[in-house]
C-alpha positions as CSV (number, residue, x, y, z in Angstrom):
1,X,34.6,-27.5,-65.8
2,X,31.7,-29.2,-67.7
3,X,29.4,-27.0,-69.9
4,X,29.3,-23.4,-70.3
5,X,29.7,-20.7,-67.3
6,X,28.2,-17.3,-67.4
7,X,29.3,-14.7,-65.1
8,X,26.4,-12.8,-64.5
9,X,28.4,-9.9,-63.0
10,X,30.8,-6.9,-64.6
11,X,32.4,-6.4,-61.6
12,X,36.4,-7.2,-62.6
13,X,37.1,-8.0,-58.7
14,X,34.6,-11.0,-59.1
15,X,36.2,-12.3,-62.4
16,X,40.1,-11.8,-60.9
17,X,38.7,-14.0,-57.8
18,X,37.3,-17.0,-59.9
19,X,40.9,-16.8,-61.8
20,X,42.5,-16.8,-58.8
21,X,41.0,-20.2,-58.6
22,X,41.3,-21.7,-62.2
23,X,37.9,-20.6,-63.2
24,X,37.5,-18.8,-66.3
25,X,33.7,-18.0,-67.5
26,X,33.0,-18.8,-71.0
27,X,31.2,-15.5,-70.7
28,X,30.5,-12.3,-68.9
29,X,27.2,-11.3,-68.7
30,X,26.0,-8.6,-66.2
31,X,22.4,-8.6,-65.0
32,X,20.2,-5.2,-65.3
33,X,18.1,-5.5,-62.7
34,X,16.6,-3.1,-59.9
35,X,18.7,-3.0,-57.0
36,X,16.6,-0.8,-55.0
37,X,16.2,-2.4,-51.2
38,X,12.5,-3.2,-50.8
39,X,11.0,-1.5,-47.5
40,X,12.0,-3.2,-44.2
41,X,14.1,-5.8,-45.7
42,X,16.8,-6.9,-43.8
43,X,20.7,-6.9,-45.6
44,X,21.2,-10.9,-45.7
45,X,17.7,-11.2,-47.7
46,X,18.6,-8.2,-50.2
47,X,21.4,-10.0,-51.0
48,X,19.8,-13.0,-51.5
49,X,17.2,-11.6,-53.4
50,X,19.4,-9.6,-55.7
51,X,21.4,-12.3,-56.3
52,X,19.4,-15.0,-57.4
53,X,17.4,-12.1,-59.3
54,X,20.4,-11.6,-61.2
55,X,20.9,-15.4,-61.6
56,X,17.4,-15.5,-62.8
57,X,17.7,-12.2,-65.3
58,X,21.0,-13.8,-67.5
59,X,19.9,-17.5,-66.9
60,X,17.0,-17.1,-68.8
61,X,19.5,-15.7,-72.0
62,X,21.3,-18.5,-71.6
63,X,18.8,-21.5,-70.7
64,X,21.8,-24.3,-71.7
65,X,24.5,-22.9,-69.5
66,X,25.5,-22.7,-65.8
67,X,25.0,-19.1,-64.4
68,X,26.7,-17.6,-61.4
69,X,25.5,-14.5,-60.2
70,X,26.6,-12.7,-56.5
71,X,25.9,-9.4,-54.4
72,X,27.8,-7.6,-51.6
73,X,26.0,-5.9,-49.6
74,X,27.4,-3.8,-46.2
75,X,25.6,-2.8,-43.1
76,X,25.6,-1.7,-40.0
77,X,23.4,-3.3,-37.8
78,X,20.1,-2.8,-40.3
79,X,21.2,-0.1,-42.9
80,X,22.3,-1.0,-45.4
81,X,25.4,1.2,-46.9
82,X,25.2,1.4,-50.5
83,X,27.7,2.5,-53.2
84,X,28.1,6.5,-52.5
85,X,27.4,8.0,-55.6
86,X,29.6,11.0,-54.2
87,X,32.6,12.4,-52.0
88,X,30.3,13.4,-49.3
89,X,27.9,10.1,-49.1
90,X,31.6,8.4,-49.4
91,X,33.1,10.2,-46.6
92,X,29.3,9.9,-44.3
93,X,29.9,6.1,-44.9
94,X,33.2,6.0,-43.7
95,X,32.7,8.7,-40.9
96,X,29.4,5.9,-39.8
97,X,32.4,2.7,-40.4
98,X,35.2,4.8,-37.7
99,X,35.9,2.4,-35.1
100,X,32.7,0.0,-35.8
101,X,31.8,-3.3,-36.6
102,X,30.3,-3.9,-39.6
103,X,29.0,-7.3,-41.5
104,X,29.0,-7.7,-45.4
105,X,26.7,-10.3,-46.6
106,X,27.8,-12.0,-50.2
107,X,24.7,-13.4,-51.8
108,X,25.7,-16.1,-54.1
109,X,23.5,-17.8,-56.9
110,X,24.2,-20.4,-58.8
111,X,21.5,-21.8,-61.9
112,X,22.5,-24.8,-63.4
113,X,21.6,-25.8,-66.9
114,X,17.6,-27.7,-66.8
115,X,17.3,-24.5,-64.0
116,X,18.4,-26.1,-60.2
117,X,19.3,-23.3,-58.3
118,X,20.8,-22.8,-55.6
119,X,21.8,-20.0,-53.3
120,X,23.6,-19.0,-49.9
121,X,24.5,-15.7,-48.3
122,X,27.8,-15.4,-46.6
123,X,28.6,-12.9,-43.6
124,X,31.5,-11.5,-42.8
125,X,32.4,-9.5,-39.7
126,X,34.5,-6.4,-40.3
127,X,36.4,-3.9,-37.5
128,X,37.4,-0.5,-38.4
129,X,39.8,1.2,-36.2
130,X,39.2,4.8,-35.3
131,X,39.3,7.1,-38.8
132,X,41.4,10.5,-38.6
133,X,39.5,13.2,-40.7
134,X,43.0,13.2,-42.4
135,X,42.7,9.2,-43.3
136,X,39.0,9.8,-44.4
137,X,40.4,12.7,-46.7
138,X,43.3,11.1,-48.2
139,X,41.2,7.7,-48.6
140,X,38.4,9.2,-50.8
141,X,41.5,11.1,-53.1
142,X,42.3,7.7,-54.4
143,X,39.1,7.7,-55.2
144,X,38.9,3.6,-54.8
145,X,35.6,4.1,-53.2
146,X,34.0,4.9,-56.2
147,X,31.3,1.7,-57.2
148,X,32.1,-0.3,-53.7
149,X,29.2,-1.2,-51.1
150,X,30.3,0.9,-48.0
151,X,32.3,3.3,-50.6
152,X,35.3,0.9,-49.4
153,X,37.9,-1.8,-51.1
154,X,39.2,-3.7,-48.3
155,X,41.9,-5.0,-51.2
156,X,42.9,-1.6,-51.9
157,X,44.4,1.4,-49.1
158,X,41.4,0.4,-47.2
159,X,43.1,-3.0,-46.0
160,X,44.7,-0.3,-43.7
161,X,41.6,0.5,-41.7
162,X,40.2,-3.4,-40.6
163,X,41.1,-3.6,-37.3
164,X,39.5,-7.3,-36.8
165,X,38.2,-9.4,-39.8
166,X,35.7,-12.5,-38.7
167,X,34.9,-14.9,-41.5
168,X,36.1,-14.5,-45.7
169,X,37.9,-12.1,-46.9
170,X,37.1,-12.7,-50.4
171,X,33.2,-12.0,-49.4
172,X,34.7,-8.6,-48.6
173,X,36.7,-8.2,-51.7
174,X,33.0,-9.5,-53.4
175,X,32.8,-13.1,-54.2
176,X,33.6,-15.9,-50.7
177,X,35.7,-18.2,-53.3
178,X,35.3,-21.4,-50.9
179,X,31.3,-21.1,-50.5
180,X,30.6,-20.4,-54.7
181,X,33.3,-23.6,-55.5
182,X,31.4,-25.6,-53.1
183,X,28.3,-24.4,-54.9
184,X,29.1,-24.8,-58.6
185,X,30.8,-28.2,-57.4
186,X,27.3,-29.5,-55.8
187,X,25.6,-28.7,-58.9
188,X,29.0,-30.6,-61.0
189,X,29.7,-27.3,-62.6
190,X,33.5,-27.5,-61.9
C-alpha cells in the first residue's frame, strides 16, 4: 500500500474484511455524521450519500492520506430498515424479512490524497425463508442484532435464515471486498 489509509468506520466487521485481504489501515477513524434518511430518498442514494459524507467528514482531518469510508443500508422494496434500537423494532424487522427478498446496498467511498474521490454502491439480493415465531425469538436472544441494518448479521446465526443470496456476500457482512480493492487500486492506493 502506498501512503497512509484511514478507515473512516468503527465498525470491527469492516476492519476484519480489509484483513481478510492484507489491508491494514494506518488508522481508524469513524465519521460523526447525520445518518438520518432525507425525505423520499431512495436506499442506493442514502448510501451513497452517507458514504461519501463520511469520506468527506475524516478526509478533511486527514487532507494527506487515503480515506475509505462505506455504508450498509437494507430495504425492502423502498423502506429502508434501519438498526432497531430495540427487541420489538428488531423482531418487526425480521417479522417484515420472513420469506422475502430483500436488497442491501454497500455505499463505498474512497478520497485519495490531493481529494479524487470516488464512489460506487453495491446491491445485493437477499432471500429469507419463512421465520417461525420460535426462530425470531431465539434469534434476537443472541442479541447479534443489536447495531446491524435490518437488526440481522448474515455472518452470525442469521446465515441460517438466507434462503437465496444474489451478488456479494461481504456487502451483506458490510464492506463488498472485490468492489472497494478495485477502488483503492484505481486511485493506486494498494
Amino acid at each position: 500500500m502506498t501512503g497512509r489509509l484511514i478507515l473512516a468506520s468503527a465498525s470491527p466487521r469492516r476492519l476484519a474484511l480489509l484483513a481478510q485481504v492484507g489491508i491494514v489501515p494506518d488508522e481508524v477513524a469513524p465519521a460523526d455524521i447525520d445518518e438520518t434518511q432525507y425525505k423520499a430518498e431512495l436506499p442506493r442514494e442514502l448510501a451513497a450519500r452517507l458514504a461519501a459524507e463520511k469520506a468527506e467528514a475524516v478526509a478533511a482531518r486527514f487532507p494527506d492520506a487515503a480515506v475509505l469510508a462505506a455504508d450498509t443500508v437494507v430495504a425492502c422494496g423502498r423502506r429502508v430498515l434501519d438498526k432497531a434500537g430495540d427487541a420489538v423494532e428488531a423482531k418487526n424487522c425480521l417479522k417484515l424479512l420472513s420469506g422475502q427478498r430483500h436488497r442491501v446496498f454497500g455505499g463505498i467511498s474512497v478520497i485519495a490524497p490531493g481529494g479524487v474521490h470516488r464512489q460506487r454502491v453495491v446491491v445485493t439480493q437477499v432471500q429469507f425463508k419463512r421465520l417461525t415465531e420460535a426462530e425470531i425469538t431465539a434469534y434476537l436472544d443472541t442479541e447479534e442484532w443489536r447495531g446491524k441494518a435490518g437488526a440481522y448479521a448474515i455472518q452470525g446465526h442469521a446465515g441460517g435464515f438466507v434462503k437465496k443470496i444474489n451478488g456479494s456476500y461481504d456487502n451483506v457482512v458490510g464492506l463488498p471486498l472485490y468492489e472497494t480493492l478495485a477502488l483503492l487500486s484505481g486511485l493506486g492506493i494498494t
